[in-house]
PLY file of the C-alpha trace (Angstrom):
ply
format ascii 1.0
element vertex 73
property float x
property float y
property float z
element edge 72
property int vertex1
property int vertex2
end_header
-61.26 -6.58 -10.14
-58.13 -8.54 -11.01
-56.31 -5.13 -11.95
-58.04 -3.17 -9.49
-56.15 -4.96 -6.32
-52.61 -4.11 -8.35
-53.16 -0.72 -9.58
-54.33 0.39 -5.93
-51.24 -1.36 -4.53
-48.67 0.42 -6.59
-50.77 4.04 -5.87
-50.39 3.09 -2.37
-46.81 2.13 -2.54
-45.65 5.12 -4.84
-47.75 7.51 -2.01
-45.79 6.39 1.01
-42.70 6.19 -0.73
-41.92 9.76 -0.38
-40.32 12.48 -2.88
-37.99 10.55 -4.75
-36.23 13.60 -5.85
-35.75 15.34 -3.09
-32.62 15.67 -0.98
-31.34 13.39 1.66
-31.12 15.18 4.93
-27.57 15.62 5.98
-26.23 14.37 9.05
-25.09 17.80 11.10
-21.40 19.00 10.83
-19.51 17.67 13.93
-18.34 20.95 16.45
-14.86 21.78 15.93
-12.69 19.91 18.68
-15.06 17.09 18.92
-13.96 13.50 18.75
-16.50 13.51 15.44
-14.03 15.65 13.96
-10.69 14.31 15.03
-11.49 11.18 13.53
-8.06 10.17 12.06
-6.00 12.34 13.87
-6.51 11.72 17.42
-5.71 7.67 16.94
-2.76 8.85 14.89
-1.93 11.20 17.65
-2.28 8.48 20.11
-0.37 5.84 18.18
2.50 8.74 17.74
2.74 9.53 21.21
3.06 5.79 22.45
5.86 5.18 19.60
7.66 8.21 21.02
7.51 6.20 24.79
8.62 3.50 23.44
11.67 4.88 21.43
12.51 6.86 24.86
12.38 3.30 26.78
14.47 1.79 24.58
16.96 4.52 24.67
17.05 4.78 28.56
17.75 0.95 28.58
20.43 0.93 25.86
22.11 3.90 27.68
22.31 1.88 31.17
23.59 -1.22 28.73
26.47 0.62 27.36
27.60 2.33 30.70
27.95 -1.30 32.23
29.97 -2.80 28.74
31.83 0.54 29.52
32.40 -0.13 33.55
32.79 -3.54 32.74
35.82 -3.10 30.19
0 1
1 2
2 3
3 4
4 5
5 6
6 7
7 8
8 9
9 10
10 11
11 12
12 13
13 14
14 15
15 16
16 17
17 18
18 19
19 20
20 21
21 22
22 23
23 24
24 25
25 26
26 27
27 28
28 29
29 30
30 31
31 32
32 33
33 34
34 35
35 36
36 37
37 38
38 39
39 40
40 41
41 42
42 43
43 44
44 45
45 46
46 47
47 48
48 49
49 50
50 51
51 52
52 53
53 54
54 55
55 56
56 57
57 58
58 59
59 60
60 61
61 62
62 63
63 64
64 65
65 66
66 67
67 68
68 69
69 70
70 71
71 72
């Protein structure tokens, strides 16, 4: 009786443990244009863009600076 109660645990473990060797099921491929699939490229995109504004800002606002030095002098 004392093995009984493990050997009937492990048969019942090893049963509802499924097929070891069997495949993982894959997740499916994310559609083409989908944020899934954009995953470093749309923040990069976005971080691009912004850096771009930016760089245009500070170029509008050093071009007013040097046309007052210039009025000014």
């Amino acid at each position: 009786m004392n093995r009984a109660l493990p050997v009937c645990l492990s048969l019942v473990l090893a049963a509802c443990s499924g097929d070891p060797g069997g495949r993982p099921e894959e997740p499916p491929a994310p559609r083409a244009g989908s944020a899934e699939d954009n995953v470093i490229g749309a923040p990069l995109q976005q971080s691009l863009d912004k850096a771009e504004s930016v760089e245009d800002l500070s170029g509008q606002r050093k071009g007013g600076l040097d046309e007052a030095i210039d009025e000014a002098n």
